[in-house]
MARFITI-476885 format. One record per residue (C-alpha): residue number from 1; residue in one letter; x, z, y. Coordinates in steps of 0.25 Angstrom, whole numbers, m for minus. Each point is the difference from the previous one (the first is absolute). Layout:
// residues N
<NUM; A; <X; Z; Y>>
...
***
This chain:
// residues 178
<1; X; <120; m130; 20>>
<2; X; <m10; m9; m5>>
<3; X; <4; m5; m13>>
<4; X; <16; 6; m3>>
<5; X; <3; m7; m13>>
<6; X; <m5; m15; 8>>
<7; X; <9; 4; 10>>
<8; X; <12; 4; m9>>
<9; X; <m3; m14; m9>>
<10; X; <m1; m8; 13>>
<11; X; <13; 5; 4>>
<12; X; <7; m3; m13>>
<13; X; <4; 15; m2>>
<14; X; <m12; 5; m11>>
<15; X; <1; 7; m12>>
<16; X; <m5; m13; m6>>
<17; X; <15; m7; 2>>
<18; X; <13; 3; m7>>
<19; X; <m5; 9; m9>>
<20; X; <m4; m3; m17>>
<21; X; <m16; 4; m1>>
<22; X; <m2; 7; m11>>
<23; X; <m14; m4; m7>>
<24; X; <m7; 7; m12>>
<25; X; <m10; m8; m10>>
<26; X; <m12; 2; 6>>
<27; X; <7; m5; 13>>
<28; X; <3; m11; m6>>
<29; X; <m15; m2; m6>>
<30; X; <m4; 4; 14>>
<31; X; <7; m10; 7>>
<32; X; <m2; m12; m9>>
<33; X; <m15; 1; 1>>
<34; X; <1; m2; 15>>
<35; X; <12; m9; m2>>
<36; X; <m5; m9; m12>>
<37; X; <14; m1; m4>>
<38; X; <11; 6; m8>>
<39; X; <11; m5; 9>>
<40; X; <2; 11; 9>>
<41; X; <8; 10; m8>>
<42; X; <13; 1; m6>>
<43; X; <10; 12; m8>>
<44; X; <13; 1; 4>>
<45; X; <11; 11; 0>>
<46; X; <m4; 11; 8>>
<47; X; <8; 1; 14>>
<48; X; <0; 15; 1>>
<49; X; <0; 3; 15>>
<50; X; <m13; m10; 2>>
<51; X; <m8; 5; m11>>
<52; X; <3; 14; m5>>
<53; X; <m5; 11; 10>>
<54; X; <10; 10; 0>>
<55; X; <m10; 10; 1>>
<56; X; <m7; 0; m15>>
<57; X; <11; m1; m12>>
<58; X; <m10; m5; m11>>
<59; X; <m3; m11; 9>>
<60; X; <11; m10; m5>>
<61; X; <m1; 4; m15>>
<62; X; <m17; m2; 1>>
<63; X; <4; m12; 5>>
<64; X; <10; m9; m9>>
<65; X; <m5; m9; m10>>
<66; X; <9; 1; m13>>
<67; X; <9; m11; 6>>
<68; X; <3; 8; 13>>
<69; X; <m7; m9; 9>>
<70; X; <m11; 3; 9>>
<71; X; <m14; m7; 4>>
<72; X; <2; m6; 13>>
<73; X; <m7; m6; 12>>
<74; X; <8; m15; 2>>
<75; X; <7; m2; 13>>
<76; X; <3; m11; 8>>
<77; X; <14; m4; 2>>
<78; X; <2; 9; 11>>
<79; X; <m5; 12; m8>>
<80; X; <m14; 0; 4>>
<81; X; <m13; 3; m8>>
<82; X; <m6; m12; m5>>
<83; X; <m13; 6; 6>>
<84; X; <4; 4; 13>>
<85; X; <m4; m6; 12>>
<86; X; <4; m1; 16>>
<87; X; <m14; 10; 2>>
<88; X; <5; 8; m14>>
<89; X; <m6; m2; m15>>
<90; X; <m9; m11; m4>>
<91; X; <m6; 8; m10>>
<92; X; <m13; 6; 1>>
<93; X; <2; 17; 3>>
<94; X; <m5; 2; m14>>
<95; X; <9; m9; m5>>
<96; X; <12; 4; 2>>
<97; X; <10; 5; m8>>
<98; X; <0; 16; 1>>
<99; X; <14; 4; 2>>
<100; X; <m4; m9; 14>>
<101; X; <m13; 7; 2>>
<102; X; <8; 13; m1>>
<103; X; <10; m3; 10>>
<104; X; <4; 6; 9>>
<105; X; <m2; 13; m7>>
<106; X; <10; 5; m9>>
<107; X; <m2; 6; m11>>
<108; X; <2; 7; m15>>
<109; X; <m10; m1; m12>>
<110; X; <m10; 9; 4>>
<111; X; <2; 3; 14>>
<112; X; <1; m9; 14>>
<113; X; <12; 7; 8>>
<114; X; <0; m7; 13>>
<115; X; <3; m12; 6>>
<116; X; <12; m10; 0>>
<117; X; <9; 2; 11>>
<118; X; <3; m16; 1>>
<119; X; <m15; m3; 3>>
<120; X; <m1; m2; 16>>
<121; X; <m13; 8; m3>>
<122; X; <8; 12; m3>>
<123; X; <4; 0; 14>>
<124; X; <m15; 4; 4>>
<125; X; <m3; 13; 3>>
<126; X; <m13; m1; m7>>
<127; X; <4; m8; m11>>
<128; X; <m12; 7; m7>>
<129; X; <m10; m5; 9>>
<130; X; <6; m15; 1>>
<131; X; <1; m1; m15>>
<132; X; <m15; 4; m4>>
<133; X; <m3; m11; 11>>
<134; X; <7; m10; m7>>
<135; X; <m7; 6; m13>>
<136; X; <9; 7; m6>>
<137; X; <m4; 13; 1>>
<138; X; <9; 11; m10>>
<139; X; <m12; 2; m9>>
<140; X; <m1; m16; m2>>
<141; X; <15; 1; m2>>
<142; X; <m1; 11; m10>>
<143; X; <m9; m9; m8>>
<144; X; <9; m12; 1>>
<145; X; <12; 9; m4>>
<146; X; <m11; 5; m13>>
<147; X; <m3; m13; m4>>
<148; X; <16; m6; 1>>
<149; X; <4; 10; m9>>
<150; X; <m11; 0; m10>>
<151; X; <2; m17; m1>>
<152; X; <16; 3; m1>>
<153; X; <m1; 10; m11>>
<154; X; <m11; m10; m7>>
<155; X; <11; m8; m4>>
<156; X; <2; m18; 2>>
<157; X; <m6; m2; m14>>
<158; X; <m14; 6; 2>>
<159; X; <m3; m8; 12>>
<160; X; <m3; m14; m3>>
<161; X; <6; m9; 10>>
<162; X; <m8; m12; 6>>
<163; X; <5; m14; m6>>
<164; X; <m3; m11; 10>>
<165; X; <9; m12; m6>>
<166; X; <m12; m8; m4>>
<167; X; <m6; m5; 11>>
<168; X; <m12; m1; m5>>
<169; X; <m2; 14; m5>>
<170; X; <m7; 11; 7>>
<171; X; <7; 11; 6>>
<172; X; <3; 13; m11>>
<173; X; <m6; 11; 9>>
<174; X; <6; 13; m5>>
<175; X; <m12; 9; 3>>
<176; X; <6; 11; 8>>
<177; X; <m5; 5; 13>>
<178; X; <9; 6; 12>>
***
């Protein structure tokens, strides 16, 4: 099990296809200054079953902007992430957004509860071991799960956004570090 999440996005069956990405401002800051472009998001009406963990109740509410809609990852046609690829994620590990680098653990506000039972990884009867392998060891997770909240409960307006619709123009970078 050399890298699970290649294999899975090589197989067409990850976590990166058929589900709406939620993405917070600073991943949104993160990803354009790797990106150079603005073009990679979108908000739409939140489909509950891909993007509220039944597992934390103040997820959903945390998450909503005033219109009910929800900051998403774009998918392709076939409802796969705009930044997946056949060997998984083209974003840099630092990069990416952190409902992505939390997955596959499960989770409330302040705690890591396990680990998804849809994740092929799950299966494993170290999951432990194979997960801090790949870099994701619980206390990283735990300081992911930290820093999502703490940009969610930031609020949209205190986070400027990079504009990139002057092609000329140099990148905003918004100044934050995960």
């Amino acid at each position: 099990m050399d890298n699970p999440c290649a294999s899975c996005a090589g197989q067409g069956t990850s976590c990166c296809s058929g589900y709406q990405i939620f993405l917070t401002p600073g991943d949104v800051c993160r990803i354009a200054d790797v990106t150079k472009n603005g073009d990679f998001f979108t908000f739409e009406s939140p489909v509950r079953t891909d993007i509220e963990p039944d597992y934390d109740p103040s997820w959903l509410p945390l998450i909503l902007s005033p219109g009910n809609q929800v900051r998403v990852l774009k998918r392709t046609d076939d409802k796969k992430c705009c930044m997946a690829s056949d060997t998984g994620c083209i974003l840099p590990p630092d990069r990416r957004p952190l409902i992505c680098r939390l997955y596959p653990y499960t989770f409330m506000e302040n705690c890591i509860l396990g680990i998804d039972p849809h994740c092929p990884i799950s299966k494993h009867r170290d999951w432990q071991s194979v997960l801090s392998r790949m870099g994701m060891p619980e206390f990283k997770a735990m300081q992911w799960l930290d820093l999502l909240y703490a940009e969610i409960r930031t609020g949209p307006d205190l986070w400027p956004v990079p504009d990139f619709h002057d092609a000329g123009q140099e990148p905003l970078i918004c100044g934050i570090e995960a």
